[in-house]
MDTraj code that builds the backbone (N, CA, C; nanometers):
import mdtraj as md
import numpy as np

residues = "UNK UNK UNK UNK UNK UNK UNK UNK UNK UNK UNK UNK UNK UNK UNK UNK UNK UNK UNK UNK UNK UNK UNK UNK UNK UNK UNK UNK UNK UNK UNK UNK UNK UNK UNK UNK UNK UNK UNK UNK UNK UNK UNK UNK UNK UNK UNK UNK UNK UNK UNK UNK UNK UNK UNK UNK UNK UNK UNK UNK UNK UNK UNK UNK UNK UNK UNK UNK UNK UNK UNK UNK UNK UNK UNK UNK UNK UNK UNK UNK UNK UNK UNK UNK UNK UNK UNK UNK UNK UNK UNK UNK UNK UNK UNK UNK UNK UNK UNK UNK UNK UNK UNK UNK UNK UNK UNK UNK UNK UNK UNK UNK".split()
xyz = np.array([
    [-4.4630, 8.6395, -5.1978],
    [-4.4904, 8.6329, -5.3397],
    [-4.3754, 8.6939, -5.4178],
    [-4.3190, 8.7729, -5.3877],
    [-4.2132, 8.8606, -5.4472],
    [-4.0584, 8.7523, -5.4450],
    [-4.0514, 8.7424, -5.3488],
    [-3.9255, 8.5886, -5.3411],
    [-3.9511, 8.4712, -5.4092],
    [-4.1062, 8.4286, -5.4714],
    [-4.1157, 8.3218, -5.5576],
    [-4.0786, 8.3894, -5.6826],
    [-4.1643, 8.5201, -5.7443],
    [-4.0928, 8.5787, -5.8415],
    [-3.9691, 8.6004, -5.8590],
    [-3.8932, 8.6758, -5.7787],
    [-3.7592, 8.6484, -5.8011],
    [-3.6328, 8.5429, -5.7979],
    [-3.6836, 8.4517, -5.6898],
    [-3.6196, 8.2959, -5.7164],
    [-3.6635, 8.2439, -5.8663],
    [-3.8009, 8.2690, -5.9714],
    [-3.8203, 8.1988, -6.0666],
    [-3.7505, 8.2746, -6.1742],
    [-3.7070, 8.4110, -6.1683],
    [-3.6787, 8.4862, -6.2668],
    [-3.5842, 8.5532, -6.2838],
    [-3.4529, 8.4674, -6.1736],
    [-3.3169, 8.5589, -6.1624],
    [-3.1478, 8.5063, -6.2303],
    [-3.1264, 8.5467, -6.2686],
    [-3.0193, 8.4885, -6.3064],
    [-2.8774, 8.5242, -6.2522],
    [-2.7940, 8.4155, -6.1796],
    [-2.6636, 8.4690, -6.1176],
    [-2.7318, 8.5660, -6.0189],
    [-2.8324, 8.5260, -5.9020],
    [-2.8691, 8.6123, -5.7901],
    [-2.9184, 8.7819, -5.8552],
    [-2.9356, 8.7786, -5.9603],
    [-3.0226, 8.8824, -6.0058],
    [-3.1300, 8.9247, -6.1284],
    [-3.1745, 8.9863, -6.1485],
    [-3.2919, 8.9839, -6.2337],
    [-3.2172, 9.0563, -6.3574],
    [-3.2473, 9.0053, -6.4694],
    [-3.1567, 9.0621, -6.5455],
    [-3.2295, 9.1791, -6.6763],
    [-3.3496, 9.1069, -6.6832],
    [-3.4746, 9.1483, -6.7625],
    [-3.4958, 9.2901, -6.7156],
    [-3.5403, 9.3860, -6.7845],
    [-3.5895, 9.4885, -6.7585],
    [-3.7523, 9.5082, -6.7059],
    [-3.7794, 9.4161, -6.7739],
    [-3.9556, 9.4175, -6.7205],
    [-3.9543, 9.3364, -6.6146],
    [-3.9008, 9.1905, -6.5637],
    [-3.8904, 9.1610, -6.4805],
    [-3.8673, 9.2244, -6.3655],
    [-3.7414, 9.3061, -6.3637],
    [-3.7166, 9.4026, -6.2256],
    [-3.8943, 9.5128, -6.2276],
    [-3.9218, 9.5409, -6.3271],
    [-4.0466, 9.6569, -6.3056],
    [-4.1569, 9.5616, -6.2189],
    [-4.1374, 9.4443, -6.2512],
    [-4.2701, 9.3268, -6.2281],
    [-4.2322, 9.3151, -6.0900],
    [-4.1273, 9.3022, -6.0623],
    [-4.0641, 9.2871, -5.9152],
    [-4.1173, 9.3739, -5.8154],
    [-4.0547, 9.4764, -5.8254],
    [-4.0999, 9.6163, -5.7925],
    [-4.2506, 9.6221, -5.7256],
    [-4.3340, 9.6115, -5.8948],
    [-4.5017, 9.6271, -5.8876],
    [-4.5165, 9.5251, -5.7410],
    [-4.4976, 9.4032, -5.7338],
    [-4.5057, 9.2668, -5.6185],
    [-4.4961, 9.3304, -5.5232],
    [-4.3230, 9.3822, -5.4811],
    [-4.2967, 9.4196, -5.3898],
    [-4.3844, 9.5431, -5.3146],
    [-4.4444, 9.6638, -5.4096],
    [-4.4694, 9.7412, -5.3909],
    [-4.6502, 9.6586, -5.2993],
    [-4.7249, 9.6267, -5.4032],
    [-4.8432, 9.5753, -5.3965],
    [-4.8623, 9.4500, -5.2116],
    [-4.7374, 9.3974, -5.2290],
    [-4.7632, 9.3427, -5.1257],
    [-4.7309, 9.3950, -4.9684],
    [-4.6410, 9.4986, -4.9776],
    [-4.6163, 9.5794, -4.8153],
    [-4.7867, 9.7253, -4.8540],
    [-4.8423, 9.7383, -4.9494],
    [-4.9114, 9.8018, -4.9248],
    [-5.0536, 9.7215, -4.8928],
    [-5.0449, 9.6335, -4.9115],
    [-5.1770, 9.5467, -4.8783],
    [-5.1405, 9.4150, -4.8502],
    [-5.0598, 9.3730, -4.7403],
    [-4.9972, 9.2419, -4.6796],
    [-5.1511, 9.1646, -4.6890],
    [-5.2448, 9.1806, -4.6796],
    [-5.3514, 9.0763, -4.6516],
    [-5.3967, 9.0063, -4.7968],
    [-5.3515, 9.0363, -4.8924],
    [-5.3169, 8.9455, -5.0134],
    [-5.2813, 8.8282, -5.0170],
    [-5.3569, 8.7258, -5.0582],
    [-5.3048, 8.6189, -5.0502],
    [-5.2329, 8.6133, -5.2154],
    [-5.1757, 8.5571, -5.2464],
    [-5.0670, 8.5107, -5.3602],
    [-5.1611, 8.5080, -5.4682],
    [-5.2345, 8.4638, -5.5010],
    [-5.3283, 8.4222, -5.5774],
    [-5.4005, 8.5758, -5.6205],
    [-5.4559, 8.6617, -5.5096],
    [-5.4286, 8.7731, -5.5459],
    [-5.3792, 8.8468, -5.6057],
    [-5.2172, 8.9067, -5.5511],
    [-5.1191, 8.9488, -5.5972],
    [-5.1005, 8.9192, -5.7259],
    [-5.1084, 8.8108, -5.7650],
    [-5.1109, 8.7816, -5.9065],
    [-5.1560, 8.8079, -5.9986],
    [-5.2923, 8.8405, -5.9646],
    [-5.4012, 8.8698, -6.0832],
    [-5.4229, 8.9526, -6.0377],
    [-5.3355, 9.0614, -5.9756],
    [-5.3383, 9.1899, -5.9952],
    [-5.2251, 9.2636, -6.0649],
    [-5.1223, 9.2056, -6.0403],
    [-5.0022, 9.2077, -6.1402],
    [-5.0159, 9.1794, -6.2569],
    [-5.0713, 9.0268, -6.3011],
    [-5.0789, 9.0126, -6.4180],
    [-5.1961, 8.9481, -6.4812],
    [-5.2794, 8.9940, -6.3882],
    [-5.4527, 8.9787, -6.4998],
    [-5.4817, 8.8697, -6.4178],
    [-5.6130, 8.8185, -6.4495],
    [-5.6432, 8.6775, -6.4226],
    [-5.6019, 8.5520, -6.5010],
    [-5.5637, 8.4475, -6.4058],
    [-5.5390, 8.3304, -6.4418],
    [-5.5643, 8.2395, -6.4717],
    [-5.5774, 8.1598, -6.5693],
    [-5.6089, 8.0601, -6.6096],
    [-5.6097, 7.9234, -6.5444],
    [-5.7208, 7.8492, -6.5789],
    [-5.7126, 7.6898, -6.4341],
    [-5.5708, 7.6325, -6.4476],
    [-5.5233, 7.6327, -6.5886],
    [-5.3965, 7.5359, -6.6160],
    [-5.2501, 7.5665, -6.6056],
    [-5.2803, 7.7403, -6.5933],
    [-5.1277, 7.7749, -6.5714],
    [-5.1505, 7.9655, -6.5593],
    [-5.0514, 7.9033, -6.4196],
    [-4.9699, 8.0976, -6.3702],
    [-4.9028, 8.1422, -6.4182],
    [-4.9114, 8.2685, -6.4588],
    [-4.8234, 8.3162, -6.5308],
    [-4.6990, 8.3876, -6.4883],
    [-4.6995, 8.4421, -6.3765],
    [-4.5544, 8.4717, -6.3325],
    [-4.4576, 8.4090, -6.2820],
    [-4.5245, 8.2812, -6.1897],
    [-4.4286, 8.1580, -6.1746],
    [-4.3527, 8.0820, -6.2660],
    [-4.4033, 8.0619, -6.4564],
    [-4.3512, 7.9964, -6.5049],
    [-4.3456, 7.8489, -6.4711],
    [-4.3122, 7.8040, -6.5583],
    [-4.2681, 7.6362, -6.5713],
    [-4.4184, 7.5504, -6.5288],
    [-4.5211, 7.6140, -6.6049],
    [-4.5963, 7.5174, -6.5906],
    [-4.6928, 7.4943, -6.4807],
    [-4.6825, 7.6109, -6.3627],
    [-4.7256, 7.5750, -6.2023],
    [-4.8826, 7.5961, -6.2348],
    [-4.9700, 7.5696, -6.1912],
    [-5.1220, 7.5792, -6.2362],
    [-5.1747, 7.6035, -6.1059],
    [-5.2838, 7.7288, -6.0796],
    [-5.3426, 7.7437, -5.9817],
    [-5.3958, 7.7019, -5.8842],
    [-5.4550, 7.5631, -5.9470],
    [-5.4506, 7.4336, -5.8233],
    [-5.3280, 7.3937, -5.7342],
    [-5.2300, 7.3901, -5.7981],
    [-5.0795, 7.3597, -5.7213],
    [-5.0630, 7.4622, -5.6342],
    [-5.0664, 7.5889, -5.6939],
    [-5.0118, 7.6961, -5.5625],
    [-5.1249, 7.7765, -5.4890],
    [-5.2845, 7.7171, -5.5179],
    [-5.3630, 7.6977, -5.3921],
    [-5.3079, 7.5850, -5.2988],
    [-5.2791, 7.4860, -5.3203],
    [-5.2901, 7.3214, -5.2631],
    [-5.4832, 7.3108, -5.2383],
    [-5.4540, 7.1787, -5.2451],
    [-5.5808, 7.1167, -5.2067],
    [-5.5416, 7.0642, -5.0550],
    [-5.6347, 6.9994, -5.0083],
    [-5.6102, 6.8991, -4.8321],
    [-5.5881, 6.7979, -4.8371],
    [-5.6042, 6.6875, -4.9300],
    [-5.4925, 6.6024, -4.9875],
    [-5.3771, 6.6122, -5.0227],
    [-5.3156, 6.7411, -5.0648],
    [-5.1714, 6.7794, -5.0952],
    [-5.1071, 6.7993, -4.9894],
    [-5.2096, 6.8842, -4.8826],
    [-5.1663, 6.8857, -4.7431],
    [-5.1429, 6.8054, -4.6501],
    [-5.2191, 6.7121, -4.6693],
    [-5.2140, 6.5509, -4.5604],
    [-5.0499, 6.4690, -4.6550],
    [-5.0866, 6.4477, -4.7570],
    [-4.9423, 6.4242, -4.8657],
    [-4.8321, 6.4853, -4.7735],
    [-4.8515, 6.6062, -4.7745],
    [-4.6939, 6.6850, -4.7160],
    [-4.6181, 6.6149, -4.6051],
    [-4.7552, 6.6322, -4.5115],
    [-4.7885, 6.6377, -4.3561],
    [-4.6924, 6.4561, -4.3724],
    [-4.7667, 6.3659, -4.4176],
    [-4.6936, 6.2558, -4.4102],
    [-4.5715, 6.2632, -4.4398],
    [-4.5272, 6.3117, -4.5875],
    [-4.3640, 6.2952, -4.5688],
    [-4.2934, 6.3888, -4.4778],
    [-4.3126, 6.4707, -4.3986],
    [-4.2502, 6.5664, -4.3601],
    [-4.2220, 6.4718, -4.2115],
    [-4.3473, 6.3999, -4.1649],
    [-4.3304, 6.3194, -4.0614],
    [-4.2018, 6.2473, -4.1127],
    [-4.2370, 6.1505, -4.1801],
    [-4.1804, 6.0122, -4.2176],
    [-4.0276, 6.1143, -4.2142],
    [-3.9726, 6.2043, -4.2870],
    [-3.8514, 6.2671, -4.2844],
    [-3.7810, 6.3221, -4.1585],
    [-3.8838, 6.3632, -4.0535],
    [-3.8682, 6.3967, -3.9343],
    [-3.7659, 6.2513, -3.8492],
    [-3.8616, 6.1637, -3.8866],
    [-3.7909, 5.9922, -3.8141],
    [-3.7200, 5.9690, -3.9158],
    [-3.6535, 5.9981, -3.9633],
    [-3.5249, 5.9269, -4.0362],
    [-3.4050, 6.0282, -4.0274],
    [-3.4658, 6.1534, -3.9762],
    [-3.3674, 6.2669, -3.9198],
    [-3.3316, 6.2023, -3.7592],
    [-3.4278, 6.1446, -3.7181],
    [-3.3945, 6.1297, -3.6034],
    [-3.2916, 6.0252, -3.5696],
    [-3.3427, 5.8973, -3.6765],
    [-3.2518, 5.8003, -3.7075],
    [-3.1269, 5.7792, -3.6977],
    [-3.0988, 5.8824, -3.8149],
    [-2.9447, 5.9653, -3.8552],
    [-2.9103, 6.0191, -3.7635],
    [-2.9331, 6.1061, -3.7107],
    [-2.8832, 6.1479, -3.5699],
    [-2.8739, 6.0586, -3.4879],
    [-2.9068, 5.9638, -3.4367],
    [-2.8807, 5.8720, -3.3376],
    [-2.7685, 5.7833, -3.3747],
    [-2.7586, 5.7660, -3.5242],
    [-2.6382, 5.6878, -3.5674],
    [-2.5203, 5.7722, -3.5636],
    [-2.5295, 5.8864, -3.5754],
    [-2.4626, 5.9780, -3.6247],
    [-2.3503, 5.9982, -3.4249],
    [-2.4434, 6.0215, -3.3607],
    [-2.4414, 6.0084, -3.2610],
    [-2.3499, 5.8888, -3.1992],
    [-2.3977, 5.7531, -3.2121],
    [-2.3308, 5.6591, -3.1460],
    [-2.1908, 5.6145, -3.2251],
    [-2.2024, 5.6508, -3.3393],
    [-2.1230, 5.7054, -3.4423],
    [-1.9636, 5.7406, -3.3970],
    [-2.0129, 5.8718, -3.3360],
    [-1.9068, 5.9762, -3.2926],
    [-1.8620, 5.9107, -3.1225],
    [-1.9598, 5.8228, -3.0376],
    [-1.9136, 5.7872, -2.9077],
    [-1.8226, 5.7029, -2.9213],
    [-1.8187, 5.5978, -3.0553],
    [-1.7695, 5.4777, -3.1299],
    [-1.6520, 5.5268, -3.1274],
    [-1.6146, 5.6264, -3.1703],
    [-1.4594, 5.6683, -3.2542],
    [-1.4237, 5.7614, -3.0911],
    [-1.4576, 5.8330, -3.0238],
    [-1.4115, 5.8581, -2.9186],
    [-1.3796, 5.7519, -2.8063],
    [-1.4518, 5.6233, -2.7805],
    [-1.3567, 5.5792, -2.7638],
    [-1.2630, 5.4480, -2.8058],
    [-1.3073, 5.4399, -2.8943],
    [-1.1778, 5.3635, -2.9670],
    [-1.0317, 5.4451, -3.0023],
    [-1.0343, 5.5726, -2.9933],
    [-0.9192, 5.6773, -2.9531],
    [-0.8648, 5.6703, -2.8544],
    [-0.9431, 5.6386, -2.7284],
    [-0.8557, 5.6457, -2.5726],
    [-0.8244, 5.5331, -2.6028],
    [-0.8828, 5.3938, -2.6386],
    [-0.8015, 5.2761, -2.6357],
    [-0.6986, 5.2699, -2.6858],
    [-0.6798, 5.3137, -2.8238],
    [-0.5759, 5.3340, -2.8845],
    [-0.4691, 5.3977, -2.8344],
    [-0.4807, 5.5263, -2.7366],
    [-0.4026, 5.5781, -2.6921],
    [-0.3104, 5.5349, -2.6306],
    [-0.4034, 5.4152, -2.5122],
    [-0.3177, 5.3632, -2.4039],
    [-0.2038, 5.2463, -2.4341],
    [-0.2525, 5.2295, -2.5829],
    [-0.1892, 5.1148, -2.6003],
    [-0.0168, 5.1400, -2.6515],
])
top = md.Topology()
chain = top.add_chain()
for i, resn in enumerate(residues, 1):
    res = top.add_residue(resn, chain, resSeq=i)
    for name in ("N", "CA", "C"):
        top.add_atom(name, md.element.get_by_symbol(name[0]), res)
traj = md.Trajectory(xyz[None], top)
């Protein structure tokens, strides 16, 4: 939780805000003293309870449904993460016959 806050609220790899770094802190502090927090937690203990339509320390709009997920968001993932998995694999195999291609069309070249 503390690395989403600070990835959303840093500028040039640091926090520049004064309350921000205190808000940081509070996260950091709150979450090594009670790791069994889930995010959603942490939050509305930091900064009150949240509203259905929007979190307030994430910014930009993220709404409590999004950074619960639902099991449709999860099956969603689960598919592209597959589908990305085989086209990694793809690429690598081209990538692959790729590089056998140009090794040896080098020795041919050589001999010639």
């Amino acid at each position: 939780m503390a690395t989403i806050f600070f990835e959303t609220h840093k500028k040039d790899d640091t926090l520049v805000e004064p309350e921000a770094s205190k808000k940081y802190a509070e996260i950091q502090e709150l979450v090594q003293s009670e790791p069994s927090l889930t995010n959603i937690e942490v939050t509305e203990r930091c900064f009150g309870p949240q509203s259905k339509s929007h979190v307030v320390e994430l910014g930009g709009g993220i709404t409590t449904k999004e950074l619960k997920g639902g099991s449709s968001s999860k099956a969603a993932i689960l598919i592209e993460l597959n589908a990305t998995r085989k086209e990694k694999e793809s690429l690598q195999t081209e990538l692959n016959a790729t590089k056998k291609a140009k090794r040896l069309s080098g020795k041919t070249y050589g001999r010639l």
